[in-house]
C-alpha positions in Angstrom: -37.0 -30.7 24.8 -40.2 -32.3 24.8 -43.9 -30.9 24.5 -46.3 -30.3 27.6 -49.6 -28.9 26.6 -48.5 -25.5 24.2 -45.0 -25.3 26.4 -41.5 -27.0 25.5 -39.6 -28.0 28.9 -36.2 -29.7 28.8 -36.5 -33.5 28.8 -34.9 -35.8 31.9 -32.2 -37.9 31.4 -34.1 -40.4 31.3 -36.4 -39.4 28.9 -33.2 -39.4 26.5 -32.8 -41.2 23.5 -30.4 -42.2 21.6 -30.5 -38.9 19.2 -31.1 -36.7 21.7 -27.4 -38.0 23.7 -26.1 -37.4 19.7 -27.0 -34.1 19.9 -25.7 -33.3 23.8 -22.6 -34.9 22.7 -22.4 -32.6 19.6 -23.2 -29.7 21.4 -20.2 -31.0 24.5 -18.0 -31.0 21.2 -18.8 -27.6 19.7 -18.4 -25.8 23.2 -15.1 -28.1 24.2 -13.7 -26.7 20.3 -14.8 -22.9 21.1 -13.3 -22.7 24.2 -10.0 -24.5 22.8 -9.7 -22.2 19.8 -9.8 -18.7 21.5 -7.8 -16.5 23.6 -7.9 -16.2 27.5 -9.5 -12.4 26.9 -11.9 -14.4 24.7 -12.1 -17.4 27.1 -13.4 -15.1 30.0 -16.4 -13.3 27.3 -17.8 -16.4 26.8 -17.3 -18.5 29.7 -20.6 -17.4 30.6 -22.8 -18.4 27.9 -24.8 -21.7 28.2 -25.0 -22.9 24.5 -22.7 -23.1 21.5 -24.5 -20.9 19.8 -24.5 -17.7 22.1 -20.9 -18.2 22.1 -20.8 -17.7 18.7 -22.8 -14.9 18.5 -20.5 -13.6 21.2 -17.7 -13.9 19.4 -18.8 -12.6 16.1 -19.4 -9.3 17.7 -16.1 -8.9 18.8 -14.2 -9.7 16.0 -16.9 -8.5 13.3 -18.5 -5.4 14.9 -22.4 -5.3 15.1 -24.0 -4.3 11.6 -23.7 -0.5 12.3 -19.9 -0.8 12.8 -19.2 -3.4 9.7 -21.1 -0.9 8.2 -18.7 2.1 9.0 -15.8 -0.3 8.4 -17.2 -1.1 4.5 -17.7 2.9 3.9 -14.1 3.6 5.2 -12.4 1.3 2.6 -14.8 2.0 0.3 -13.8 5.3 0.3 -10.0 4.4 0.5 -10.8 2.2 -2.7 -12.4 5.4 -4.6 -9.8 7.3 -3.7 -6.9 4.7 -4.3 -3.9 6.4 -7.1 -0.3 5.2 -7.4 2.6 7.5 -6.0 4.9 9.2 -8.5 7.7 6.7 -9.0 6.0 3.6 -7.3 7.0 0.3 -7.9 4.2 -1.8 -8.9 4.6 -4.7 -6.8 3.8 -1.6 -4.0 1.1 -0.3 -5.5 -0.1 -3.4 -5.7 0.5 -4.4 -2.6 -1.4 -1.5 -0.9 -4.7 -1.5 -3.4 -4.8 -5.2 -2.4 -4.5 -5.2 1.4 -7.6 -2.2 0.5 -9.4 -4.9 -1.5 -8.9 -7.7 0.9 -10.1 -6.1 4.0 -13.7 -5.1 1.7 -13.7 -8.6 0.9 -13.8 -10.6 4.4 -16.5 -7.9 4.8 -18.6 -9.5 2.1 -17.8 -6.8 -0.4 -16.5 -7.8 -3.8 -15.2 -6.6 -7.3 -15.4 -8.2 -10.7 -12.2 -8.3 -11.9 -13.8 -5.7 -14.5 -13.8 -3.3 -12.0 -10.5 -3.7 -10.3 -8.8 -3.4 -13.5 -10.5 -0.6 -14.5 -9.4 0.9 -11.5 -5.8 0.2 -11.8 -5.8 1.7 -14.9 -7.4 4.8 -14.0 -5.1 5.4 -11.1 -1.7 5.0 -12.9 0.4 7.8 -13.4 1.6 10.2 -16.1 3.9 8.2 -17.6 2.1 4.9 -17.4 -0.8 6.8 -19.5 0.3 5.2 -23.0 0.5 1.4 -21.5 -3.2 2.7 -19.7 -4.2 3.5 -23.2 -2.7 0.6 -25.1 -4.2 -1.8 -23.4 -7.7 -0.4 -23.4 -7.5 -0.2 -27.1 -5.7 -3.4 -27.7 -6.9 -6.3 -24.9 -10.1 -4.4 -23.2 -10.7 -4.6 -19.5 -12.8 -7.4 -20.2 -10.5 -9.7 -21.5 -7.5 -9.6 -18.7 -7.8 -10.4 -14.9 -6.2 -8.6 -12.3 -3.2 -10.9 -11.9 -2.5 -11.0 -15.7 -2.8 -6.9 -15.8 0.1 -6.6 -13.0 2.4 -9.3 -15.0 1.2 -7.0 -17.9 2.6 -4.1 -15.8 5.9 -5.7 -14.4 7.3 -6.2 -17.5 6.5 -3.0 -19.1 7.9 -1.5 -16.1 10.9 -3.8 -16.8 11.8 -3.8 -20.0 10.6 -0.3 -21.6 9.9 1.8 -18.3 12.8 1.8 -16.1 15.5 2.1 -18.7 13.5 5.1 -20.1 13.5 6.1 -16.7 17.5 5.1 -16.5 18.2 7.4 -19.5 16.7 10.0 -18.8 18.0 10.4 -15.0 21.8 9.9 -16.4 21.1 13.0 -18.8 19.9 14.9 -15.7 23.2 14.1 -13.8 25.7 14.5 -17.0 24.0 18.4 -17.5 24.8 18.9 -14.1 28.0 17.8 -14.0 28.6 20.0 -17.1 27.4 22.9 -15.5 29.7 22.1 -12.5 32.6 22.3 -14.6 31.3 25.4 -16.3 31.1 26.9 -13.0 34.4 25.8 -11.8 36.4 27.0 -15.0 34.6 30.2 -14.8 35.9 30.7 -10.9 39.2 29.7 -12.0 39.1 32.2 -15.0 38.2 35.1 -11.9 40.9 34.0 -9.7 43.5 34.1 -12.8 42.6 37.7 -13.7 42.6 39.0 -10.0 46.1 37.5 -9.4 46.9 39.2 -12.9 46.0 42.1 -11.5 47.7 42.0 -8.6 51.1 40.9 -10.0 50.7 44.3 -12.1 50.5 46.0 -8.7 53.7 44.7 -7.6 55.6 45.3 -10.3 54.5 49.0 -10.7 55.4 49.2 -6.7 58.7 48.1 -7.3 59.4 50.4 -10.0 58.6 52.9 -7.9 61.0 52.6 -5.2 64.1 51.6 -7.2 63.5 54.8 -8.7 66.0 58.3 -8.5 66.2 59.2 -4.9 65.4 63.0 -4.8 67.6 65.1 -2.8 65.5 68.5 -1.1 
């Protein structure tokens, strides 16, 4: 571009010089890399812009939303994240697995977490029975002083080593009771089918005795 007067009009080629066939070649190369890199749906939004940079902006749209939508899209997961707890009986490698995906999608929308507050969170979302582990740590490490990958190895091996053999224990005493009441239940409808066929042998015999009896003549 050069300057007429208080106007800016595009220079000839001849009027070029050796930066201004840098920048033409640059911009050749950023348009040439764009249309390379997307999709054909893509290619045919964007084959109609004239510079680099409207392609850009074209793009961005699509794949980020306007600022009203991002927007929408931040309080959604925000909202997810609030309301994030663990399932009874979760695994943590789940659990983790879903707060992170929640987490990760608020991040490549330019919202972040200390590692403060994510373990905070975890910690406030575990179940009943991780509440003593919740409340050891607190007392004994402090949110501040563990990050958010050192809180689920922290987890992991409670869940391990103390957790699922508690866990273990108490399920096999669930399934012995019932297994005990099973028998109980059994011996007591053996015990009823004994005293029924008791009875009924008693029939028989007194049925007998009554027709080998003294045949009565009229």
């Amino acid at each position: 571009m050069k300057k007429v007067g208080d106007k800016l009009i595009p220079k000839t080629e001849d009027e070029f010089h050796a930066e201004d066939i840098k920048k033409v070649e640059n911009y050749a190369k950023a348009i040439n890399m764009l249309y390379c890199a997307v999709n054909l749906d893509d290619y045919r939004k964007i084959s109609c812009c004239s510079t680099a940079k409207e392609m850009w902006d074209k793009l961005e749209v699509t794949y980020e939303g306007t600022d009203q939508v991002r927007e929408a899209e931040i309080d959604f997961l925000t909202q997810e994240y609030e309301m994030f707890r663990m399932k009874e009986h979760e695994k943590i490698d789940d659990m983790f697995d879903r707060f992170s995906k929640i987490v990760n999608d608020l991040h490549a929308l330019k919202k972040t977490y200390t590692d403060r507050d994510l373990v905070r969170k975890i910690l406030r979302s575990l179940t009943s029975e991780w509440r003593s582990k919740a409340d050891a740590i607190y007392e004994s490490i402090g949110t501040s002083n563990v990050t958010i990958d050192g809180l689920r190895r922290n987890l992991k091996t409670y869940e391990s080593t103390i957790l699922n053999p508690s866990l273990n224990d108490q399920r096999k005493g669930i399934a012995l009771k019932a297994v005990k009441e099973s028998t109980m239940d059994d011996s007591s409808d053996d015990d009823e089918v004994k005293l029924v066929m008791k009875k009924f042998c008693k029939l028989l015999r007194k049925k007998e005795k009554v027709e080998d009896g003294p045949v009565c003549y009229g």
